[in-house]
C-alpha positions, 0 to 999 in steps of 0.5 A, spaced: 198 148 927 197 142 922 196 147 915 198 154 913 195 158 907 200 163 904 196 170 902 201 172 897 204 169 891 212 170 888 217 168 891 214 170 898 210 164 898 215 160 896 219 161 902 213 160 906 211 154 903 218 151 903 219 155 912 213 150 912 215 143 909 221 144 914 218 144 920 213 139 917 206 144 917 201 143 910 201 148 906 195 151 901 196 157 896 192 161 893 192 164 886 190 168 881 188 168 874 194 169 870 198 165 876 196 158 875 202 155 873 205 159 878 212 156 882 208 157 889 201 154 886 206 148 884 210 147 890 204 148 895 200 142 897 194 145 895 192 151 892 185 155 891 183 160 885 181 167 889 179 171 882 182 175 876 189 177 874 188 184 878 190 185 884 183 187 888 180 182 885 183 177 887 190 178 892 187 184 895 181 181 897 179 180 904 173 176 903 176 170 899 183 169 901 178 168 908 174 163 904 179 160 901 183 159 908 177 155 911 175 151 904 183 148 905 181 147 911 187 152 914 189 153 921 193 160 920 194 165 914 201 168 914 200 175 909 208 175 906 210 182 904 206 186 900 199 186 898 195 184 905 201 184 910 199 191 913 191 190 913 189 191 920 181 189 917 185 182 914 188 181 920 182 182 924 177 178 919 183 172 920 182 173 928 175 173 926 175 167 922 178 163 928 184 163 924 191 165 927 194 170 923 201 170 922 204 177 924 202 182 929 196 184 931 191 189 929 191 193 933 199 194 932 199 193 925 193 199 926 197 205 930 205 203 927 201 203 919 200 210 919 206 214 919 204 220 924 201 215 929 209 211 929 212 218 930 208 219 936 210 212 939 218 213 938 217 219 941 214 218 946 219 212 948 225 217 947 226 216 941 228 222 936 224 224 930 225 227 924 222 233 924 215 235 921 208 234 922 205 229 927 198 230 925 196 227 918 194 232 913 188 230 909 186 229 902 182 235 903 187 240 906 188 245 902 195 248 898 195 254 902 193 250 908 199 245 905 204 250 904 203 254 911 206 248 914 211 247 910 214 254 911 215 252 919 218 246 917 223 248 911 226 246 904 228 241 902 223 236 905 219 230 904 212 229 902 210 222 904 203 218 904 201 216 911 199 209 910 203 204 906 211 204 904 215 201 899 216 209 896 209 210 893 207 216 895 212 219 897 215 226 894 222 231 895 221 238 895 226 242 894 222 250 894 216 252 896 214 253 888 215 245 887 210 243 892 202 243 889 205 239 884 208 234 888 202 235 892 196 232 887 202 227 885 203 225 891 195 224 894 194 221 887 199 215 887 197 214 895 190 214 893 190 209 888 195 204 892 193 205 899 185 207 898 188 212 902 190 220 900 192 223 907 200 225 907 205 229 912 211 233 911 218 232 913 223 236 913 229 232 909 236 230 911 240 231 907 245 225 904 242 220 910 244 213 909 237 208 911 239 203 916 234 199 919 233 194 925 229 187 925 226 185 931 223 178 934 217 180 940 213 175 943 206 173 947 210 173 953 213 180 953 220 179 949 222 183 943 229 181 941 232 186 937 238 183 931 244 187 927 242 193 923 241 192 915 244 198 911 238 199 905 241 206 903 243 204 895 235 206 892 232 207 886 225 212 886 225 211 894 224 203 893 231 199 896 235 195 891 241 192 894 241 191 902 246 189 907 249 187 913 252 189 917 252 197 915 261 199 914 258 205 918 255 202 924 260 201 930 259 197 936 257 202 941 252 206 936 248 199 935 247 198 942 243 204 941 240 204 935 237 196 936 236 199 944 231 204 941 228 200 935 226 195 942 223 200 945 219 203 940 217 196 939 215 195 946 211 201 947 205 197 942 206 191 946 208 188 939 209 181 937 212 176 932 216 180 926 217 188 925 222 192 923 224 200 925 227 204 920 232 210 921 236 215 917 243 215 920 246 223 919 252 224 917 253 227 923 252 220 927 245 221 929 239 217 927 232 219 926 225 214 926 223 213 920 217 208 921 216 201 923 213 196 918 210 191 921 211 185 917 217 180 915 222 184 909 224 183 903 231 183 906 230 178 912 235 173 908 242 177 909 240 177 917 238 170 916 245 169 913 249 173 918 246 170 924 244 163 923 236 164 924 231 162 920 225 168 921 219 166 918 220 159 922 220 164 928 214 168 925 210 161 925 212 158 933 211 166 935 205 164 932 204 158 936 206 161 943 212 159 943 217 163 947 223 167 944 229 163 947 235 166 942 241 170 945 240 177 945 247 177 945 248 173 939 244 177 934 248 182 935 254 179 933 254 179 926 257 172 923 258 174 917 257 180 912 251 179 907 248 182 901 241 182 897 241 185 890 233 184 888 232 181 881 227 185 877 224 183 870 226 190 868 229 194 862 235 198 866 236 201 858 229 203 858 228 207 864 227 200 868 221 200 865 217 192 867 219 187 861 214 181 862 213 175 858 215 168 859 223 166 862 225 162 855 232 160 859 233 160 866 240 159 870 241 160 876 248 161 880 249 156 885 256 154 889 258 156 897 255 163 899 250 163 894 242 164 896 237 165 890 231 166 893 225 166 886 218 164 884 221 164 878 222 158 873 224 157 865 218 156 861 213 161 867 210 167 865 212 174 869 205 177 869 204 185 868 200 185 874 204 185 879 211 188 882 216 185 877 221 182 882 222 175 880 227 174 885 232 175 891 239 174 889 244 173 896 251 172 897 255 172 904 262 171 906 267 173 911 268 179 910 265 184 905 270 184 900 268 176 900 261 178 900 262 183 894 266 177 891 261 172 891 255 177 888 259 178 883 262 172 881 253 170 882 251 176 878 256 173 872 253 167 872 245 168 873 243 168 865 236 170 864 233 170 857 226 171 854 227 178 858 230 183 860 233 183 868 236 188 872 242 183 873 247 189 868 245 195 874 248 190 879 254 189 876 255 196 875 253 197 882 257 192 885 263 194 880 263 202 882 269 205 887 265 208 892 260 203 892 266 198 894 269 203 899 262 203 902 261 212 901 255 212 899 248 214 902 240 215 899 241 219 894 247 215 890 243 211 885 241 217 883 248 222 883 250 216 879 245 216 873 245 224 873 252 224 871 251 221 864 253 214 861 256 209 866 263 206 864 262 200 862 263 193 865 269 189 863 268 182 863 273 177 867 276 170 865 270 168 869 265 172 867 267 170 860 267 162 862 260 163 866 258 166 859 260 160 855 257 156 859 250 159 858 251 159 851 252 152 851 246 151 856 241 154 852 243 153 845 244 145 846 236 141 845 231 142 850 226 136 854 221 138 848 226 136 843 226 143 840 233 146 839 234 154 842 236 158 836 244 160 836 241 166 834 237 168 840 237 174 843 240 173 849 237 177 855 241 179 860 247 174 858 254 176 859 251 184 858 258 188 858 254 195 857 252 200 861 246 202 863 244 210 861 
């Protein structure tokens, strides 16, 4: 394997590319219009034009990332997340181009992608499902057909697209009246991200906390499981802060949590890397939620608590290497790991998306600090694709170290030009039951529900993090213009709460 193309952009592609440069493997991205300057396309060491700005007519087009795959030259395409990462026709169509796709296979990307196909598989490897359909029910399927099967589920439940993830598609329905509406909601928004309107129906578990297990399987019939990852703070269905360990997760409850993601896993013959998603009950059971069958977003905080590098691992698997790592290990935490997902959004304006160029960029730094970007100053955050420009990490000891350092982090990351999450996480990581770890799916939105949030005072440190910056982006720039001392600054030093 001598040259890998990178199906993705972000800061996805970035870590390929530098996974890549480690082991010493050329790399060639692609791009589309509006990502010409992106980070990725600099950094790769080539890249190829596939289209227009627009998503499906450049990123989600099957026929030119293949192309473009061949004129570089390429002997594998890795997908990233997102975009082609759960498409079993890309993956057959790299099969078919004599390329070696960087994931599972098509098949088992074709039968765990479809939700009630997943269940079927847990179920049949033992392992408990939340209750609801095991049939999906189709964009044709009338409201009274929809309703009839709702009744012998009960309310509160779930509305949720067969394929695709990421909360798109996905409803709660708390009465029988509240169900043609989320109904036509639901099927419209799976429609236009999937191509794909069928929905099923599960029964809700009420103050879950979402916990999922990565997995490693070989071509020679290895699947290693890794410690849990705690996802449960969400906002809109959509994970923002991860994990691990979980606080709630005792050694003997892990052995049989990752035992039954193994086993799922298994039941598919699955290779390279997945992951198996659950909803732990307050009560101490847990529920197959669904398997997504690419890398995560989260995978940096199970590198940081178990030492291995998993993109590289994507690549040897790949190869045909076989799995040599310790089970034992991977199940020893080292460390404990957080990730807060930088957006470029407006949390004083319902989280709407703020794209524009990044005017001034600093990025904290110091032990136990891992900032995973696509983002640079002086590049554009495009409106036509999610707005997640990176991935803020920490790690330490303990928990309480690891909070520490996401918060000294957060104090010190200064994004101006727009606006970014960072406030939201500072007020997150500043909120009790956060710190003493009670919280479940549902905490971000009790918490907003309750009115404005207290502000957050800043430290000594906050304070000298913000001097800094001031000083940083009012002296001249390389192009000799000088910053403006009355800029607006974006992000910096923000001490008010967010609605």
């Amino acid at each position: 394997m001598k040259k890998i193309l990178i199906a993705n952009r972000g800061e996805i592609a970035v870590r390929v590319i530098r996974a890549c440069r480690d082991m010493g493997i050329a790399t060639a991205a692609v791009y589309s219009e509006c990502d010409r300057a992106a980070l990725h396309v600099r950094l790769a060491g080539e890249a190829w034009p596939v289209g227009p700005s627009a998503p499906r007519e450049s990123y989600l087009r099957i026929d030119a990332i293949v192309d473009a795959a061949k004129r570089a030259g390429a002997d594998a395409v890795h997908p990233g997340y997102g975009f082609l990462a759960e498409n079993e026709d890309f993956a057959a169509a790299c099969r078919d181009a004599g390329l070696t796709f960087i994931g599972p296979s098509p098949e088992a990307i074709r039968l765990m992608g479809s939700k009630t196909a997943a269940r079927r598989v847990a179920i049949k490897a033992g392992v408990p499902v939340v209750p609801g359909t095991e049939a999906p029910l189709s964009d044709q399927a009338s409201d009274a057909e929809v309703l009839a099967v709702a009744r012998q589920i009960g309310y509160p439940l779930m509305l949720k697209a067969v394929a695709g993830g990421g909360g798109k598609g996905m409803r709660m329905v708390g009465a029988e009246a509240d169900l043609p509406g989320a109904l036509r909601a639901a099927r419209s928004e799976a429609q236009f991200a999937f191509g794909d309107g069928a929905v099923y129906l599960e029964r809700r578990i009420l103050a879950p906390r979402h916990i999922e297990v990565q997995l490693l399987g070989d071509h020679h019939g290895t699947v290693l499981p890794f410690v849990e990852r705690e996802c449960s703070i969400q906002r809109r269905h959509q994970k923002v802060v991860e994990e691990s360990p979980s606080m709630v997760v005792s050694p003997e409850l892990r052995r049989r949590m990752t035992s039954a993601a193994a086993s799922v896993a298994r039941g598919v013959g699955y290779t390279n890397a997945g992951t198996i998603e659950f909803l732990l009950d307050t009560d101490g059971s847990f529920y197959f939620l669904e398997m997504n069958t690419r890398l995560q977003v989260e995978h940096p905080i199970t590198e940081m608590v178990t030492g291995v590098d998993l993109v590289q691992w994507q690549i040897r698997i790949a190869r045909g290497e076989r799995l040599d790592l310790d089970p034992e290990a991977l199940l020893q935490p080292r460390a404990h790991a957080i990730e807060c997902r930088i957006y470029a959004e407006d949390p004083d304006n319902n989280f709407l998306p703020s794209p524009g160029r990044i005017q001034g960029l600093r990025v904290p730094q110091g032990p136990g600090v891992r900032d995973d970007s696509g983002a640079y100053e002086g590049g554009e955050v495009p409106i036509f694709y999610d707005p997640m420009i990176s991935k803020l990490i920490t790690w330490g000891d303990t928990r309480e170290h690891a909070m520490q350092r996401m918060r000294r982090a957060l104090a010190e990351y200064q994004v101006r030009g727009i606006r970014t999450t960072i406030p939201f996480f500072q007020w997150i990581l500043a909120d009790e039951d956060f710190t003493a770890g009670r919280f479940d799916t549902g905490f971000i939105e009790r918490k907003l529900g309750k009115g404005p949030l207290q502000a957050i005072e800043p430290t000594h440190e906050d304070l000298a993090a913000m001097a800094a910056a001031v000083h940083l982006f009012t002296r001249p720039v390389t192009n000799g213009t000088a910053a403006a001392a009355s800029s607006r600054w974006r992000d910096a030093g923000r001490t008010e709460a967010r609605r």
